[in-house]
N, C-alpha and C positions, 0 to 999 in steps of 0.2 A: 478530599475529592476535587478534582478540576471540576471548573465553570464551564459553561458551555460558551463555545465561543465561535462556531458553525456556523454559517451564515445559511446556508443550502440546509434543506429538508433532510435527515435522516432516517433511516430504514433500522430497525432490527429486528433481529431474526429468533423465533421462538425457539429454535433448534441447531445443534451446532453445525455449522456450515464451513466443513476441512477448505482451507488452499493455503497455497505456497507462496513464498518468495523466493526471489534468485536476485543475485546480482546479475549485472548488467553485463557484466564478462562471461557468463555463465560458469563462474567457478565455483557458486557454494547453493545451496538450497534450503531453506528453513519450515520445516509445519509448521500449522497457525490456523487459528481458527478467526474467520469473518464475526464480529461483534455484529458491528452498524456500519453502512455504507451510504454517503449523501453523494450527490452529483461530483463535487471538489475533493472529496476523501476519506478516507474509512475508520475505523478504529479493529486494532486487531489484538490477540492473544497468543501470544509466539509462544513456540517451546522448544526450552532451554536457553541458553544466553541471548541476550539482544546485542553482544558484543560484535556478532557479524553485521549489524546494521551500521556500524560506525561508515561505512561507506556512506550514506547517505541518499544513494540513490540507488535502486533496485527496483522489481517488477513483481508486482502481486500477481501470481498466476492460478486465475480462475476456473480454473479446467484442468484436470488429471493431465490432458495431453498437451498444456500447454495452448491451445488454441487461443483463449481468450485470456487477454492478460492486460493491464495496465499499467504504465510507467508510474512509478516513486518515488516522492521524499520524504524522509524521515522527517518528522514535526517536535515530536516530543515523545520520551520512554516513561514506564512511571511502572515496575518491578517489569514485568512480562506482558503489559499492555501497553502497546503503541498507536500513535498516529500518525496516520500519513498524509499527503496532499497528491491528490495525481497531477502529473504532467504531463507534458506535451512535446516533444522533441523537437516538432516543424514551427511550432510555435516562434522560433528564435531567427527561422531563416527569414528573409527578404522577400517581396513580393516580386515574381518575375517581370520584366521588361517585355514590351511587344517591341 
């Protein structure tokens, strides 16, 4: 079994709580069910192969319609449980000039 190695509080959940992934291109979709969620990242239950995560970076989507979703990275697989770290897109830009 993995150590916890978290730094941020996590949440779990008494009851199965469905969402998705997608890649980033929106070419592929995965069910999966939400474990535990902390501020920095989640732990999830995919079903079926985790071979589409080899991407590495995709988006947990939170909502049937897609509304609420969070950027991904793959952390570590261990059979059909993953981990991931959220991210930040804007994170990387530059701070505007006046």
């Amino acid at each position: 079994m993995r150590g916890e190695s978290r730094r941020a509080m996590r949440v779990r959940f008494e009851h199965a709580h469905p969402v998705n992934l997608m890649g980033v291109d929106g070419t592929w979709r995965r069910s999966c069910v939400l474990l535990d969620v902390s501020e920095s990242g989640a732990k999830l239950e995919i079903e079926g192969s985790p071979e589409v995560l080899r991407a590495r970076e995709f988006f947990l989507l939170l909502s049937s319609t897609g509304l609420a979703f969070r950027r991904c990275e793959l952390v570590w697989v261990d059979g059909t449980q993953v981990g991931v770290k959220f991210t930040s897109h804007d994170k990387k830009r530059s701070p505007q000039s006046k």
